[in-house]
N, C-alpha and C positions, 0 to 999 in steps of 0.2 A: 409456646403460649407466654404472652408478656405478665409479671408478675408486680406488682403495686408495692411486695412487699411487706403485705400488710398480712398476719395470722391470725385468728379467729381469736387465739388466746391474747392474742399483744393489744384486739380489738374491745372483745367482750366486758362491761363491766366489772371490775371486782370488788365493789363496794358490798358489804355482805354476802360474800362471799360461801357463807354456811347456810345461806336460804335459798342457794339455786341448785340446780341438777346440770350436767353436764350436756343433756340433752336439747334443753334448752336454749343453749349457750350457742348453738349451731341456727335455731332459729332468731335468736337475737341478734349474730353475725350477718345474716339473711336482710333484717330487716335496717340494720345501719347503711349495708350497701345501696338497699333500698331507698332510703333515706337520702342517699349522697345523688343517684341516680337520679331521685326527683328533683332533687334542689339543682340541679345541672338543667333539670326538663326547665323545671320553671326559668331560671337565667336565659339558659338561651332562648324560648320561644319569647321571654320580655323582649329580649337584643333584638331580637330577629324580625317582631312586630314593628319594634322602633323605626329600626333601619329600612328596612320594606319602605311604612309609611312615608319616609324623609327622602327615598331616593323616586316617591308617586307610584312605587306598587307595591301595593298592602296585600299583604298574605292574610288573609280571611281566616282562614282555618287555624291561623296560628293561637288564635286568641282564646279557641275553645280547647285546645291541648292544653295550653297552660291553664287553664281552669283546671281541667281534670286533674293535671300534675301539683297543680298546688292543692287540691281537695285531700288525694290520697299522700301529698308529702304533711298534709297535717296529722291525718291519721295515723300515716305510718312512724311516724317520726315520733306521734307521743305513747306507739308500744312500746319503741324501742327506749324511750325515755322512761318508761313505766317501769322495767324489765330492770334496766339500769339503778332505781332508785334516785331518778333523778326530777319525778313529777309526782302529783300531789299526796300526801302522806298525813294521817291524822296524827301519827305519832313523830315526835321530834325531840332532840335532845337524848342525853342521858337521865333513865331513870333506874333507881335503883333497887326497890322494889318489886318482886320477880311477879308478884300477882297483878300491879298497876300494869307491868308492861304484857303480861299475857291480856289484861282485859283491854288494855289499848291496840294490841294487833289482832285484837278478836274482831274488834268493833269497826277496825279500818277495815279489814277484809271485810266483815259481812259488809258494808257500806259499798265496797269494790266490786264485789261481785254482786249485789243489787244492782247497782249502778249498769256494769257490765251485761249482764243477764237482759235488760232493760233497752239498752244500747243495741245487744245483738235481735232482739225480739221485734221490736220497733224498729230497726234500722233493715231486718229483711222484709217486713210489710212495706218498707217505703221504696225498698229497691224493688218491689213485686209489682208496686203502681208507678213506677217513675221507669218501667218495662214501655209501654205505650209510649210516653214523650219524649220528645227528639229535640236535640241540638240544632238549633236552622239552619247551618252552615253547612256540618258533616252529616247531619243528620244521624249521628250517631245517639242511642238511649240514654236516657238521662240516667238512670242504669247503671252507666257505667260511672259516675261518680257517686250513686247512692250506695252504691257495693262496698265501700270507701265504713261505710257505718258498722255493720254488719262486723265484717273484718276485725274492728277496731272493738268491738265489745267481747268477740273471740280472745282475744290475745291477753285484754283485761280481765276476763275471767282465767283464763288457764298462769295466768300470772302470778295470779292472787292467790289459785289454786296451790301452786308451787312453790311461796313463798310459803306460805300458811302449812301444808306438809311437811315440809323441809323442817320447819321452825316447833311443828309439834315433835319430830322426833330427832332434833338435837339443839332443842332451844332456842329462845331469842336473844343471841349474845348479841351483845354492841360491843365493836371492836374501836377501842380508841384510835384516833385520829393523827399520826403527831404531825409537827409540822415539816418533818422529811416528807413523811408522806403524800402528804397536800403537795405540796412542791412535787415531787415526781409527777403525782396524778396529771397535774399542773403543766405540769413539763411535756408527759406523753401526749396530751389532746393537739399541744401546740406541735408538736413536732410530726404529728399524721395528718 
């Protein structure tokens, strides 16, 4: 079996590092790949649409895969960004103040997991009615990109979920930054 190289640990986030579980860390390795998978669907079914077109035979169906690949590379892409600490956040910076910063990661979470809870609720009612409608092409259900919602409100809750655990029982330390560090971090995304 060909190997990339690449280890779940070399991959996985470690920016806060004291707000994850280890368990997790295997589902977020999951969905990076995921992520690389889709950004390859979307490129190549663009290329492949292009060229089709240019040489007078269009691949029809190309058009509705890359939809669906770039639907679910949003989604997926912003668990795994979610997971990471690397998308939206009500809290930022250093504060030093142990009650400001417990009542600021109370607040983002409840926010997260509203938001989440909302996402997953509303996003399976709309995959339950977009069951019926089809793609004109493959006729594939629309379904299959509404699934895309659902998913995505899952991962934001159980995220939030585990951050927010983690963080009541061994605190919300913020780990300063220096600038070796950044530079590594820096280092490693370019170099995978």
């Amino acid at each position: 079996m060909m190997s990339l190289g690449l280890r779940p640990s070399s991959v996985v986030g470690q920016a806060e590092r004291n707000l994850k579980t280890r368990v997790l860390d295997a589902v977020e390795y999951v969905l990076l790949l995921a992520t690389g998978a889709l950004l390859f669907g979307v490129l190549a079914g663009v290329a492949t649409d292009v060229i089709s077109r240019q040489i007078g035979s269009p691949v029809r169906w190309i058009q509705e895969a890359t939809m669906i690949s770039f639907v679910w590379l949003i989604f997926i892409g912003a668990s795994a960004a979610i997971r990471r600490g690397e998308h939206f956040s009500l809290v930022s910076g250093k504060i030093e103040s142990y009650r400001k910063r417990l009542s600021l990661e109370l607040l983002n979470a409840a926010a997260s997991i509203v938001v989440g809870l909302v996402i997953l609720i509303h996003g399976y009612f709309y995959f339950e009615n977009q069951m019926h409608n089809r793609l004109p092409i493959t006729g594939f259900p629309l379904a299959v990109m509404a699934a895309a919602l659902p998913v995505f409100g899952a991962f934001l809750t159980a995220f939030t979920v585990e951050r927010v655990a983690k963080g009541f029982r061994g605190g919300f330390k913020q780990e300063e930054a220096s600038d070796e560090g950044v530079h590594i971090a820096l280092k490693g995304r370019v170099e995978v």
